[in-house]
C-alpha positions in Angstrom: 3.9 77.3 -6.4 0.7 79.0 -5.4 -1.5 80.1 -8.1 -1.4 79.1 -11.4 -0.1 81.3 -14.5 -1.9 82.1 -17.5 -1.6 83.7 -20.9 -3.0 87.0 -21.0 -3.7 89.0 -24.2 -2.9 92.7 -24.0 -5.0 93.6 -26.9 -9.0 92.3 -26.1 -8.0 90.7 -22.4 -8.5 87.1 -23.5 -7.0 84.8 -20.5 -6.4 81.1 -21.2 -4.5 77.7 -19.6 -2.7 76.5 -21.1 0.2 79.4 -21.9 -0.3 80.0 -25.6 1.9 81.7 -28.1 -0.5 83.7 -30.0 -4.4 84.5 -28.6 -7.6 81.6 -30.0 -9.8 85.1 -29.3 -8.0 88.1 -31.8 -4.9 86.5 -32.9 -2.4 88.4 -31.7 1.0 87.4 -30.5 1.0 90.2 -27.6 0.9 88.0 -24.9 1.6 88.0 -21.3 1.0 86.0 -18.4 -0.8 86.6 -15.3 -1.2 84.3 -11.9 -4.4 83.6 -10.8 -4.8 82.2 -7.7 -8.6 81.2 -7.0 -11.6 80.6 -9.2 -15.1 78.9 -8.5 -15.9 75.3 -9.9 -18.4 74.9 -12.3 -18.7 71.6 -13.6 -16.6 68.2 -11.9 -16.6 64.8 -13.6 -14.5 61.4 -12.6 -11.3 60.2 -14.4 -11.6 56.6 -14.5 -9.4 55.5 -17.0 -6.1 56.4 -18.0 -3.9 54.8 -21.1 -0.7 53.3 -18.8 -2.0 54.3 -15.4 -3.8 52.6 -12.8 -6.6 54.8 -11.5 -8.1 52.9 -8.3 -11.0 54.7 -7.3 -10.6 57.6 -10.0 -9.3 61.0 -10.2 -11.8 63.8 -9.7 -11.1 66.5 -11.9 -13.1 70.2 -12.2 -13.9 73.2 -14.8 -12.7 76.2 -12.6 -13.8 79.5 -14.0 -10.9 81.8 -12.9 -11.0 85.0 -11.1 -10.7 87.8 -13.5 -11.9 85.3 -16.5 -10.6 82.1 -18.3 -11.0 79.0 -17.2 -9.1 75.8 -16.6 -9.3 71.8 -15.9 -7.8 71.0 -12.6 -7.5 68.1 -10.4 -10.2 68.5 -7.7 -8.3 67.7 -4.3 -11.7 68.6 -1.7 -15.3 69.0 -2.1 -15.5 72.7 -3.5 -17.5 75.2 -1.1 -17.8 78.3 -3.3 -14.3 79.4 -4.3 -11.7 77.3 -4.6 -8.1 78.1 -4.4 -5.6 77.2 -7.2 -2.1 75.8 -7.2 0.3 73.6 -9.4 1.6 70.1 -8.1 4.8 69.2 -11.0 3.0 70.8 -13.7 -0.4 69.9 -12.7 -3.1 72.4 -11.8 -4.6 71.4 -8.7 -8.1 73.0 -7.0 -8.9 72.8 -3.4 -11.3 74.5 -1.1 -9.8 77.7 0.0 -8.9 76.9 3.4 -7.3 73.6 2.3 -4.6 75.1 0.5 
């Protein structure tokens, strides 16, 4: 799947991962979802330990601000050069420079 989909609220616009049932931002239950399909990273950090998984060398994960708003965790797959593009790998959001996906 490329791009990853969102809740989107259809009363003050509040976008979120993950999908929620009722909006953290007005508390509506009008809900929606959108696909987003880049954002920019704004923070990146390591994963180096995980209960029942072996984690060699770590798993670098990101903050993505999303285009259009919200923001997300994803697994980092490249070194981000200004936007990154955004796809799910079973279930996981993934980021990856652009031209990498």
């Amino acid at each position: 799947m490329n791009g990853v989909s969102v809740s989107l609220c259809e009363v003050c616009g509040w976008r979120g991962f993950p999908r929620r049932v009722w909006c953290p931002t007005c508390g509506t239950f009008e809900l929606t979802s959108a696909v987003v399909h880049s954002g920019v990273v704004t923070e990146t950090s390591v994963l180096a330990h995980a209960i029942g998984r072996d984690l060699p060398g770590g798993v670098l994960v990101a903050n993505v601000e999303l285009d259009g708003g919200g923001s997300l965790i994803a697994r980092l797959e490249s070194e981000p050069k200004g936007s990154v593009g955004i796809s799910v790998e079973e279930g996981v959001p993934v980021a990856a420079a652009s031209d990498a996906l």
